[in-house]
N, C-alpha and C positions, 0 to 999 in steps of 0.2 A: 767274367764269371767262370768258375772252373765248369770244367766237363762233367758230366752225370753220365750214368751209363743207361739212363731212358730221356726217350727227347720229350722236351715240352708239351708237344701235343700230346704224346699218348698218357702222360701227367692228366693234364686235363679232361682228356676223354672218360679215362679212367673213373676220374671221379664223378664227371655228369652221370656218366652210365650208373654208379654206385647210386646216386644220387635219386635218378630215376625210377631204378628199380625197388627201392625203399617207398618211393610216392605209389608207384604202379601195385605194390603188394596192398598198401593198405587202401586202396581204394579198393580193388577184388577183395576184400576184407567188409567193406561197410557198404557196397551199392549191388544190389541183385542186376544179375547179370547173365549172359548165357555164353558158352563156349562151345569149341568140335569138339573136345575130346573128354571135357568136365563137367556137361549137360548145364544146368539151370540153377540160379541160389534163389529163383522167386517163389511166392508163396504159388502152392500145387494149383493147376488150373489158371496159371498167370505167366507161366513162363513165356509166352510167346510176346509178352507186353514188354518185358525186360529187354534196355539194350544189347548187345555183343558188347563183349569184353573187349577196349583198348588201351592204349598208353596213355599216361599225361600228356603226351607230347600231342594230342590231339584237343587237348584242354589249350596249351600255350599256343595253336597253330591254327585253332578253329572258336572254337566253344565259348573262348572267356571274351571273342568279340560280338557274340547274341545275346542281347540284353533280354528282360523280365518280358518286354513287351513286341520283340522282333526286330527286326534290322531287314531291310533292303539287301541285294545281292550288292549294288554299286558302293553302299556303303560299309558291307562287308570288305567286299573289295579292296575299299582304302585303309581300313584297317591294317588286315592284311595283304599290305603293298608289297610282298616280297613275290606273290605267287603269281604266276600267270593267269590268264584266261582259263588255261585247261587247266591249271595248275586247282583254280578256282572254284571250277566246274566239278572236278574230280573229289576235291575231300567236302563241297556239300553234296554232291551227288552220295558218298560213300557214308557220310556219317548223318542222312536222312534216309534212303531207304536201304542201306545196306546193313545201318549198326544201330538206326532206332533213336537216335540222339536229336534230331531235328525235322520238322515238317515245314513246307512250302505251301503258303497261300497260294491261289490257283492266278493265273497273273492276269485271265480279261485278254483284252486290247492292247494292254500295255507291254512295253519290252521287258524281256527277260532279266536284265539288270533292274528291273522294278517289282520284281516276287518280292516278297516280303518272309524271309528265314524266320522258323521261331522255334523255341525249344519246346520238342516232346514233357512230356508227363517223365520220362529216363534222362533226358535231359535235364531238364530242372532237377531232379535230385541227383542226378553226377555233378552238378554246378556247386552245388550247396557243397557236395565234399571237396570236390577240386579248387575249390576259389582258396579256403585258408590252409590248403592242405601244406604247400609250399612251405609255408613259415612255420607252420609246425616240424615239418621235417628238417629245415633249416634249424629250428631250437633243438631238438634229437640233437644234432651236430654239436653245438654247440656244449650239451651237455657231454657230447662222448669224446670230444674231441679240444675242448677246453674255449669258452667263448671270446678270447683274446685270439688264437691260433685261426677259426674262424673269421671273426670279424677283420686280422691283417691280410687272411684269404682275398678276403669280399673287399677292401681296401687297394690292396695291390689289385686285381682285377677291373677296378673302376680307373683307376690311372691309367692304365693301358689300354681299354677300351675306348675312355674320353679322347685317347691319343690318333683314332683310325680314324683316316681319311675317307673312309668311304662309311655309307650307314648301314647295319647292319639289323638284321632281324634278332630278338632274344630269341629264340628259339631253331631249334636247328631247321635245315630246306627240306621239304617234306614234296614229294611231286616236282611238278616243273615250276621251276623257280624264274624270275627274269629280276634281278637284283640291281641293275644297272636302270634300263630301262623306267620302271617304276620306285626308284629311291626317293623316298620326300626331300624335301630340302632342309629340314630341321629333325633330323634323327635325335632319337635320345637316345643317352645309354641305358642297361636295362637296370632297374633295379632288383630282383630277384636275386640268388646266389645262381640258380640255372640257369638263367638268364645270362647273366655275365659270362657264364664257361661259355656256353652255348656263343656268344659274341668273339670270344678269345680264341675258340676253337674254327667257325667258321674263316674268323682273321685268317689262323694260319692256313686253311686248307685252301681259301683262294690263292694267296702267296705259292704255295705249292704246286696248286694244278695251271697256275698260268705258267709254270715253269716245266712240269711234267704232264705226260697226254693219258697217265693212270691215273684213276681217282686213288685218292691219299687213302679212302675205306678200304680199296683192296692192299693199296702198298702198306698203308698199317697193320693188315690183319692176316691174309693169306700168303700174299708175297712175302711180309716180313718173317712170318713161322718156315716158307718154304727155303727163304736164306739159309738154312742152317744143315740143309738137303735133305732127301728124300723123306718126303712124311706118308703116313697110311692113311688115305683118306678118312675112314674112321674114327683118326684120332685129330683131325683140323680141328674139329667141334669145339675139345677138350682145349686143345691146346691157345685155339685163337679166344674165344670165350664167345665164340657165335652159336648160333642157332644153326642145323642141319640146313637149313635154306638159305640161310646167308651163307653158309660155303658154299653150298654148289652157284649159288651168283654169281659169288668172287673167283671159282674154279672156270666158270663158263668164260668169265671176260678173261682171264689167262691165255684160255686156250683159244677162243676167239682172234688173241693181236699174239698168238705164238710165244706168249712166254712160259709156257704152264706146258707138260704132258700129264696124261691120268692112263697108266698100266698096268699091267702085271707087274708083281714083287723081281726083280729079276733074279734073286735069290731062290725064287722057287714057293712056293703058298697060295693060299684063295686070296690074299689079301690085295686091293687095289692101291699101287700108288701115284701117289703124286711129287711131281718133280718138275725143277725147274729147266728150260732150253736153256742154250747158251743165251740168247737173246733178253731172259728173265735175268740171269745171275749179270749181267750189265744193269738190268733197269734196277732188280734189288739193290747196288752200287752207290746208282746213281739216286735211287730216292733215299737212302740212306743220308748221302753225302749233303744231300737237298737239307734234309731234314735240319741236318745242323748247320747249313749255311742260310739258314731261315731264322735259324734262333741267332746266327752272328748279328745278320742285317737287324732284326730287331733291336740288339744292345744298342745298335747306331742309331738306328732312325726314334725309339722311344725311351732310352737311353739305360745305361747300365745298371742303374741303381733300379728302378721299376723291374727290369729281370729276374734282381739278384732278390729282391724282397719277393715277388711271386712265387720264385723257385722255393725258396727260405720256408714260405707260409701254407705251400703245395705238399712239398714232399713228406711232411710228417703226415698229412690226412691220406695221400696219395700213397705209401708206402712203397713194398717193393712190387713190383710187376707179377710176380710165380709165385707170390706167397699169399694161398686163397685162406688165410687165416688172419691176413693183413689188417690194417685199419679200418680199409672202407670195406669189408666184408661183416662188420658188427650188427649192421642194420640188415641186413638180403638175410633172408630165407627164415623169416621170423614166425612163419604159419605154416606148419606142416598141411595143413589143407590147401594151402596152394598151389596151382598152375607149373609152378618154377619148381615147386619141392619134388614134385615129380618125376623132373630132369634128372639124369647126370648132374653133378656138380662140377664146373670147368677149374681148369686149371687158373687162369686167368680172367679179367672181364676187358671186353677190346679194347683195343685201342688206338682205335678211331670208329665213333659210334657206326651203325648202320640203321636205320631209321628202314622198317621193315614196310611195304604198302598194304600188309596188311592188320593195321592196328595200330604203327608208328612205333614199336618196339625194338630200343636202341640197339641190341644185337640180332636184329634180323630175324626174329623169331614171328 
């Protein structure tokens, strides 16, 4: 397969996140909701009833396994096999009394794996929207994007997925994960279009981090912008397509393992920069070089032709990377009343999601 001048993964990232943020708008669009900085869309005298505002990715990671009538925590659980204990503990803990979306029968005698989850009154109506919202937004695609280009998308991503040895969750790791440990033995692949990225993506990023001791979210996002040298901190936002708290994460773990400085301009200004140690411009190199001896090993072990078709049926939806006027830009920022419209508009959108803990917002927002 010839060389691209963007790696595979940040391909795919790219467009979950595009993909996401398209679901995530129109749900803050149809379900009353409450935010910090947006106040309340519920009827007056009711706001305090309404959920918090969060990502799909707490639909595909929590929600869509609580049925009409509740669910156990243990059978929670197996649903979602990928998450730990605490992992477990943490997003019903956060999306029952932090964000309003679920309530806990009181457990008695019995152990704590025998509560009985069930969905809120905010709950049942974010279910109703989020359950078909997927494939409506998947038809969007389709229609902008041409339903053949599409559908060999969703094709090549089933071949390659069917192809991994190991089972993977549809949905990205949200909290502490244990992947290994708790794997069924009969995985499926996912059906979903986000589902499938999500599966393709996580693929590669274990491939990477058993090989490097940086998570691939910083070496895709902050470490990769800071390859290029000295950036203003100010403008990481823009440039990686994160949220201000997803840089400073990815700045903390820099500086934390010494790859990262954060100074004064040496030039002279109020403006703080950031820059790489020697130490970084090695590991930038080396996850570089990672990057695309991941995509070689793949042509080998799932074979060339599955590459060359994903690549093929990727890059016309995936577009170019620095061009915020690209493909997958057509659906984002479709509500001037929302959340997002608010923001800066980035230069780019990551490229390697970041799943934020507070809401599961792919750029760390």
């Amino acid at each position: 397969m010839d060389a691209v001048a963007e790696p595979l993964s940040s391909q795919l990232s790219r467009t979950l996140v595009a993909f996401t943020i398209e679901a995530d708008d129109e749900f803050e669009q149809r379900v009353p909701h409450r935010t910090t900085n947006h106040g309340a869309t519920a009827e007056p005298g009711r706001e305090r009833e309404a959920p918090w505002l969060v990502s799909v990715l707490m639909w595909s990671a929590c929600l869509r396994f609580i049925p009409s009538d509740g669910v156990s925590v243990r059978s929670f659980a197996s649903s979602a096999w990928w998450l730990s204990p605490k992992g477990i503990s943490t997003i019903l803990r956060r999306m029952s009394s932090w964000w309003g979306y679920l309530t806990f029968d009181r457990a008695g005698d019995g152990a704590a794996a025998d509560r009985v989850v069930r969905l809120s009154a905010g709950g049942r109506q974010a279910r109703r929207v989020w359950e078909p919202l997927g494939e409506e937004i998947e038809q969007r695609w389709c229609q902008r994007h041409g339903q053949g280009q599409v559908g060999t998308l969703r094709s090549a991503l089933e071949h390659l997925v069917d192809q991994f040895s190991r089972p993977l969750p549809d949905c990205l790791r949200l909290y502490d994960t244990d992947l290994e440990r708790r794997a069924p033995s009969h995985p499926q692949t996912a059906t979903s279009l986000p589902g499938l990225l999500a599966q393709a993506i996580l693929g590669f990023e274990l491939d990477f981090e058993a090989a490097c001791p940086v998570p691939l979210r910083v070496c895709g996002n902050v470490l990769r912008v800071l390859g290029d040298g000295p950036v203003p901190v100010k403008d990481l936002a823009r440039r990686t397509g994160l949220a201000k708290d997803g840089v400073e994460g990815h700045l903390r773990v820099l500086q934390r393992r010494k790859l990262a400085e954060v100074g004064p301009n040496p030039d002279g200004g109020r403006l703080r920069m950031a820059t790489l140690t020697r130490a970084g411009v090695q590991r930038h190199r080396q996850a570089t070089g990672l990057t695309a001896g991941i995509e070689d090993q793949w042509q080998r072990r799932y074979g060339q032709r599955t590459l060359v078709t994903l690549a093929d049926a990727l890059t016309p939806i995936a577009g170019q990377p620095d061009d915020p006027h690209g493909p997958l830009w057509g659906g984002l920022y479709r509500y001037p009343g929302g959340w997002r419209s608010s923001l800066p508009r980035p230069d780019t959108l990551p490229h390697h999601p970041v799943a934020s803990h507070g809401g599961g917002y792919l750029d760390g927002a």
